[in-house]
C-alpha positions as CSV (number, residue, x, y, z in Angstrom):
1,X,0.0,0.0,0.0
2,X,1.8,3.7,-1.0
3,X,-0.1,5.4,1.8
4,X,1.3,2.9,4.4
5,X,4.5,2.8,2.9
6,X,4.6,6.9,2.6
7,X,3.9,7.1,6.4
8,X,6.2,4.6,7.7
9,X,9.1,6.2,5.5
10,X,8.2,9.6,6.4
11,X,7.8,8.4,10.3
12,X,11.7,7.6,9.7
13,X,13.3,10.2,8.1
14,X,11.6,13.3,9.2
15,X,12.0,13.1,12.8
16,X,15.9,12.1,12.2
17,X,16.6,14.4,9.7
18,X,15.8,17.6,12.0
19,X,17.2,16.0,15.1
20,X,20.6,15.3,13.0
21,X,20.6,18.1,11.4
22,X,20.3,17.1,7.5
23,X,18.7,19.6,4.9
24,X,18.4,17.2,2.2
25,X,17.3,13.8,1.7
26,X,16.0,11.2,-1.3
27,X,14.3,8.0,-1.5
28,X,12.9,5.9,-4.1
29,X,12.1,2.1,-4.1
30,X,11.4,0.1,-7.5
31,X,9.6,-3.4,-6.2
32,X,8.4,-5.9,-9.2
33,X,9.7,-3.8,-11.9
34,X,7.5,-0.5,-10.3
35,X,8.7,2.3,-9.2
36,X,6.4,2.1,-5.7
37,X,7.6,4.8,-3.7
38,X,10.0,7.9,-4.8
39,X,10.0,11.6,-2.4
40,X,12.1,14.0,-1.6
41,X,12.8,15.5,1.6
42,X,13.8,19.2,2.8
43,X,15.3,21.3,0.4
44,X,17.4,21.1,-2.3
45,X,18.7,24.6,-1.7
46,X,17.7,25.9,1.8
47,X,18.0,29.7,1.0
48,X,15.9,30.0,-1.9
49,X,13.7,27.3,-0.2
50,X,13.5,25.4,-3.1
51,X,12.3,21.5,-2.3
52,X,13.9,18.2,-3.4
53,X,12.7,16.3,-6.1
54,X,13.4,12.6,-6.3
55,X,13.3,12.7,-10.1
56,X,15.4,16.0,-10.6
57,X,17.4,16.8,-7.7
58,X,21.1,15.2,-7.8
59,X,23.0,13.8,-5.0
60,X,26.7,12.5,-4.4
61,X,26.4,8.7,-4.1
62,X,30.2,9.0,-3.1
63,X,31.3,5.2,-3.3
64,X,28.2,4.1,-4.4
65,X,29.6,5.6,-8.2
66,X,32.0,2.2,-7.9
67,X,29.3,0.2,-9.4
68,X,29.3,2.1,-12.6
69,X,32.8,1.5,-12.6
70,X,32.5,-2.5,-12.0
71,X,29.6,-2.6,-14.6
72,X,31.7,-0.5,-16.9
73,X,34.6,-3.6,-16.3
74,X,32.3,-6.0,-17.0
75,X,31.3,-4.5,-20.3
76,X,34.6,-4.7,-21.8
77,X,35.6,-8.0,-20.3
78,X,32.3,-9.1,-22.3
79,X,33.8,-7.3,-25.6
80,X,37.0,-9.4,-25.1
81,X,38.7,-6.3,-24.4
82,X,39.6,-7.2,-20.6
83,X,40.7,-10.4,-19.1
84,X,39.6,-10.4,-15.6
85,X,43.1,-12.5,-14.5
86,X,45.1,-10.7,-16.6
87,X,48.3,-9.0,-14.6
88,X,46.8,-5.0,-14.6
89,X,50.4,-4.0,-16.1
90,X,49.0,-5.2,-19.3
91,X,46.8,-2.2,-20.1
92,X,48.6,0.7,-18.6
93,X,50.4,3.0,-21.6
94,X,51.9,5.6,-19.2
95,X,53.3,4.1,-15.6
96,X,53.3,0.2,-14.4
97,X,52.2,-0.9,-10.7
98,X,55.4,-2.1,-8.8
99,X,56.5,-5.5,-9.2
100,X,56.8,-5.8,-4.9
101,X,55.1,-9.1,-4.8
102,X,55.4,-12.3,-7.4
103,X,51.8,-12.3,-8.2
104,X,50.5,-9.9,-10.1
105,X,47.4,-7.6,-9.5
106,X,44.6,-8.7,-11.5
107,X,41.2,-6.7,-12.3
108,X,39.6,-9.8,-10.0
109,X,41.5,-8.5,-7.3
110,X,40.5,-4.8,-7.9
111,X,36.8,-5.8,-8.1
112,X,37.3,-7.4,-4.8
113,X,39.4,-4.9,-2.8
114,X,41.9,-7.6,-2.7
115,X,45.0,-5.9,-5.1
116,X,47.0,-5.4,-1.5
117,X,47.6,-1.6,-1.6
118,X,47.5,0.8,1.4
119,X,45.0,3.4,1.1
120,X,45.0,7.2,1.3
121,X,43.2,10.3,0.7
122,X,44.2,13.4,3.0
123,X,44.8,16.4,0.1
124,X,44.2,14.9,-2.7
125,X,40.9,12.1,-2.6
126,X,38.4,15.3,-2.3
127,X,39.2,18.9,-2.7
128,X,37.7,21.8,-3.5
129,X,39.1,23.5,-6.6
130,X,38.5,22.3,-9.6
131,X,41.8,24.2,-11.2
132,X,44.0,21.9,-8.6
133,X,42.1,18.4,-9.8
134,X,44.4,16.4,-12.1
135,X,43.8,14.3,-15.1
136,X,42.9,10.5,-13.8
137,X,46.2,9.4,-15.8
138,X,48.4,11.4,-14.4
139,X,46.6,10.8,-10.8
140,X,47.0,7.5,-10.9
141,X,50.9,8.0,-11.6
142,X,51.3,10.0,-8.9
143,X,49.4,8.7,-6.3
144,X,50.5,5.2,-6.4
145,X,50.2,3.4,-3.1
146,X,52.3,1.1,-1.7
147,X,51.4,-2.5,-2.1
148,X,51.4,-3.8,1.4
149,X,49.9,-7.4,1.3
150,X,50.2,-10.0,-1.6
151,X,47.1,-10.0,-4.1
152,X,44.3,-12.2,-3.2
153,X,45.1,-12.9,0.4
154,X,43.2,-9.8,2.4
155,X,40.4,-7.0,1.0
156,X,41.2,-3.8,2.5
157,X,39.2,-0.9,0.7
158,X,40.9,0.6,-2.5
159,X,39.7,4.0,-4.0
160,X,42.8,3.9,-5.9
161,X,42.5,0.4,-7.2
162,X,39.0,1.6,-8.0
163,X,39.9,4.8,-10.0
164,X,42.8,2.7,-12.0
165,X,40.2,0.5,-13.5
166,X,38.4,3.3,-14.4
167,X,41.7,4.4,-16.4
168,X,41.7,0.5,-17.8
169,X,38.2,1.0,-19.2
170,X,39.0,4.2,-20.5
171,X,42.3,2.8,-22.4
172,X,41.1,-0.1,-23.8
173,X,37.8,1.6,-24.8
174,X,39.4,4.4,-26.3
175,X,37.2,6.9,-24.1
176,X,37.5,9.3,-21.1
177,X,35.7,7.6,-18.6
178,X,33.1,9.6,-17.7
179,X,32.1,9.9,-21.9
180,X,32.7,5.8,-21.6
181,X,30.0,5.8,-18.7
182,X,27.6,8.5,-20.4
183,X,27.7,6.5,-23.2
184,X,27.7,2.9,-22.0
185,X,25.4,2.8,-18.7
186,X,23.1,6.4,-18.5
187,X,22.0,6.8,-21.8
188,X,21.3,3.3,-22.9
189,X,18.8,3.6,-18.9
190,X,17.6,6.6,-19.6
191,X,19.1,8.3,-16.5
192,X,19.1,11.8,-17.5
193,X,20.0,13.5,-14.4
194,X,23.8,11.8,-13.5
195,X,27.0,12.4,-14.5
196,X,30.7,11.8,-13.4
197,X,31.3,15.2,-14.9
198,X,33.2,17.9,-12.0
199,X,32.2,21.2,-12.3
200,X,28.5,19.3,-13.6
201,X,27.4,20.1,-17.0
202,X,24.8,23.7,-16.9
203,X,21.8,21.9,-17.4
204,X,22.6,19.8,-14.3
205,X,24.2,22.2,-12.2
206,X,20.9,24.1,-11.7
207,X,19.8,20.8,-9.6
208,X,22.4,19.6,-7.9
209,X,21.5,19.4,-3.9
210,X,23.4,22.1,-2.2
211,X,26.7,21.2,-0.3
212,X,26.0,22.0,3.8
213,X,27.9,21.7,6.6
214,X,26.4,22.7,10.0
215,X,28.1,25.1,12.5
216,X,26.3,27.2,15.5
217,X,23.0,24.9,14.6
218,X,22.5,26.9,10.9
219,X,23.5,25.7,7.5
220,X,26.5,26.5,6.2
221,X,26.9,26.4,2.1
222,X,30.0,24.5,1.2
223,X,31.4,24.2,-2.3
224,X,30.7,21.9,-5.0
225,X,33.3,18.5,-3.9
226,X,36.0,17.8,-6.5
227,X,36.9,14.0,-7.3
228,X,38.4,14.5,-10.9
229,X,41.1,12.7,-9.6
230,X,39.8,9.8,-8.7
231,X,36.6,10.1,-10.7
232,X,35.6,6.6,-11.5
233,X,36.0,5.8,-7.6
234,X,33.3,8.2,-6.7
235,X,32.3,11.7,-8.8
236,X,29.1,10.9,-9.7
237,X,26.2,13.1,-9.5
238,X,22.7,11.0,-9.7
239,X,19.2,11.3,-8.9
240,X,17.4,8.7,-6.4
241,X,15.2,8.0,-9.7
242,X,17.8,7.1,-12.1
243,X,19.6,5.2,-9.2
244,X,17.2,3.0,-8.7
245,X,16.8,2.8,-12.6
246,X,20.2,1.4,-12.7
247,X,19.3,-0.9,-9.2
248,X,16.4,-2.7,-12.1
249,X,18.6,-3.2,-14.4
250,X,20.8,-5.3,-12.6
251,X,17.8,-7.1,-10.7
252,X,16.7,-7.8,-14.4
253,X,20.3,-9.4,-15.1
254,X,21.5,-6.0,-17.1
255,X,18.7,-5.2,-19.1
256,X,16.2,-2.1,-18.4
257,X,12.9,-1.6,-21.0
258,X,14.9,-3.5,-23.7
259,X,18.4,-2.1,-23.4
260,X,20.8,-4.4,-22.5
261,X,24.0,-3.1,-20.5
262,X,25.2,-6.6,-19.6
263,X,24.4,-10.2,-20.2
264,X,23.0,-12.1,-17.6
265,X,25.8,-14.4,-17.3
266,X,28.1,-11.1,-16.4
267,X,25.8,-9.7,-13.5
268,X,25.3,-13.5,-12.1
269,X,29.4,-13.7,-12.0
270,X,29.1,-9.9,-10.2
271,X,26.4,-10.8,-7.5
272,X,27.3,-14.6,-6.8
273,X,30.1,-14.7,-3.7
274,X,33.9,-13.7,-5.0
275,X,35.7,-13.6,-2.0
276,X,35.5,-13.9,2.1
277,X,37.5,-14.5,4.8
278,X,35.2,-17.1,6.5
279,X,32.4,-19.0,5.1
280,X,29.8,-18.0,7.3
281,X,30.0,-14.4,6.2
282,X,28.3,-13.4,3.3
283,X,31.0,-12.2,1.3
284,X,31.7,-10.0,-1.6
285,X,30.7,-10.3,-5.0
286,X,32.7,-8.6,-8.2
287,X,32.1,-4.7,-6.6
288,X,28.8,-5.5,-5.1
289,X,28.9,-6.0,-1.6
290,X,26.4,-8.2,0.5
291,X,24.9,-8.0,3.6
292,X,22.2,-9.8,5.5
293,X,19.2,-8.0,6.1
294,X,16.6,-10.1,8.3
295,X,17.9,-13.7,6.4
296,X,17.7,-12.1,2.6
297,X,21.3,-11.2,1.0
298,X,21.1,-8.2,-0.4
299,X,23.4,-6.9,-2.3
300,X,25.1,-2.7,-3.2
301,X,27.1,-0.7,-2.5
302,X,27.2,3.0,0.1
303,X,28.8,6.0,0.5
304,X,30.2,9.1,1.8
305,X,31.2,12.6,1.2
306,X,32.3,15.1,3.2
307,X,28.5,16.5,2.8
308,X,26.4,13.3,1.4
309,X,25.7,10.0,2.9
310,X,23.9,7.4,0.1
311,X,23.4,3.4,-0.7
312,X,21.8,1.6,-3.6
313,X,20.6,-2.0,-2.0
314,X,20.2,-4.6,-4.2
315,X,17.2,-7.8,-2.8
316,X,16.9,-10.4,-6.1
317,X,14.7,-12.5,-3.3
318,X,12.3,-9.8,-3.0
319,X,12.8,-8.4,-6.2
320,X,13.1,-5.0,-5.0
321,X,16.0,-2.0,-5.4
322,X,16.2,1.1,-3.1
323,X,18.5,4.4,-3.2
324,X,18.8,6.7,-0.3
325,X,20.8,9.7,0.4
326,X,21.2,12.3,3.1
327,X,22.7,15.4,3.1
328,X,24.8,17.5,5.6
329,X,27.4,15.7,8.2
330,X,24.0,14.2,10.1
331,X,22.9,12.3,7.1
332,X,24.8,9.3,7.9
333,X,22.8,9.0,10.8
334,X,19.5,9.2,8.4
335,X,20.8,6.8,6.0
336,X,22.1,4.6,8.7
337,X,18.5,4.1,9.5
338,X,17.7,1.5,6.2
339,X,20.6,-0.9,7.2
340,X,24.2,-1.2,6.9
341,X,25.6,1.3,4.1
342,X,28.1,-1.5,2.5
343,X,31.2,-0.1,1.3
């Protein structure tokens, strides 16, 4: 029942978005193929009082942009472009990943967070001027991490591994990735109101949610966030609409009204468990991580910003896909509220 379902929702995250502080806030939940519940919540911009809109307004997923990345993977290893075990050395033009351990880091290993790097971020993972952002190629020369475990043998969290196979895609493809992505993924799902594209494109920009932080119990406008560098990792810009359009398509094994973005066989191989350090947890699959919510796996991904808080869930038992996403620093109290944001 809508109603119902309405109510409940709005019983949730009303009465913790004012006590956390949050300005902004989306949901939208496709069930059965149907789009059965989709609102906005405060405002999209809090001076001019303007309201969200599920269908217009854009968040920052953060992390949760990975999937398009993975997906994006997937494609090519489909067009034989890509071997999955293939030693990543083999289609990088510019730089090469240190030889530190015998075994090589494969694309399987970036899909699972298992390549073995140390992570970093402080100056350089989000900024805020878009002049200082540099070209993912050159970023991923420079900010090399080290490579601190052997492949395969521990998953520790890589927004670098992430963003290199965003540069894989885009070399072997012959695209910038966020063209390859445009071209590939939102188009072909009709999800008009994303991009990967830092400063967003005009006809965007008018409906991106504002940045806020929170200081002296007022909003605070903060600038647009920059991830140029690390783009495919986590730049997008996406409605809670086209999320969940994206959410279908893989519940319908990567095809959405007719368009196919992958074949089934690819987004079984994603979702199906990859990699765990003990059996009785659920495990990762290829990008998509899974969680247990009351006994049903579901599978997705979260994430964070400095200013947004977002997760796309993923339940092929119920056959249902949801996207959420709070703004300000409270909104990962609101978002917290639908389960575990998997990242």
């Amino acid at each position: 029942d809508p109603a119902v379902l309405e109510v409940f929702i709005d019983g949730v995250v009303q009465p913790l978005m004012k006590n956390n502080n949050s300005p902004s806030g989306t949901v939208a939940i496709m069930r059965n193929g149907q789009l059965v519940f989709a609102k906005g919540y405060g405002f999209q911009d809090v001076e001019k009082q303007v309201p969200v809109d599920p269908f217009t307004t854009l968040f920052r997923p953060g992390s949760t942009s990975k999937l398009f990345t993975w997906v994006s993977v997937m494609q090519q290893v489909e067009q034989g472009k890509l071997d999955l075990d293939a030693d990543v050395n083999t289609y990088l033009e510019t730089f090469r990943i240190k030889d530190t351990f015998d075994q090589p880091i494969t694309l399987r290993h970036i899909l699972t967070h298992t390549p073995g790097f140390e992570d970093g971020a402080m100056g350089y993972l989000i900024i805020d001027d878009p002049e200082k952002a540099l070209p993912l190629r050159e970023a991923m020369a420079k900010y090399q991490p080290m490579r601190v475990n052997p492949p395969g043998a521990q998953t520790a969290y890589s927004n670098y591994a992430t963003a290199l196979a965003g540069l894989i895609v885009s070399n072997v493809s012959g695209l910038e990735f966020n063209d390859y992505v445009q071209q590939n993924i939102f188009n072909p799902l009709g999800m008009r109101h994303s991009s990967f594209m830092e400063p967003l494109p005009d006809d965007l920009a008018d409906h991106m949610a504002v940045s806020y932080g929170n200081e002296a119990g007022a909003f605070l406008e903060k600038p647009f966030e920059i991830i140029t560098s690390f783009g495919p990792a986590g730049a997008m810009s996406s409605s809670a609409a086209d999320m969940v359009r994206f959410g279908q398509a893989i519940l319908n094994g990567g095809e959405l009204d007719g368009v196919r973005i992958l074949k089934p066989a690819s987004v079984d191989e994603m979702l199906k468990p990859q990699f765990t350090h003990d059996e009785r947890l659920m495990g990762m699959g290829l990008g998509f991580y899974a969680g247990d919510y009351e006994g049903f796996r579901v599978v997705g991904h979260g994430g964070d910003t400095r200013w947004f808080h977002s997760y796309l869930g993923i339940d092929p038992a119920n056959d249902m896909t949801f996207f959420v996403s709070f703004g300000g620093p409270g909104g990962s109290a609101v978002r917290s509220s639908f389960g575990p944001a998997l990242y």
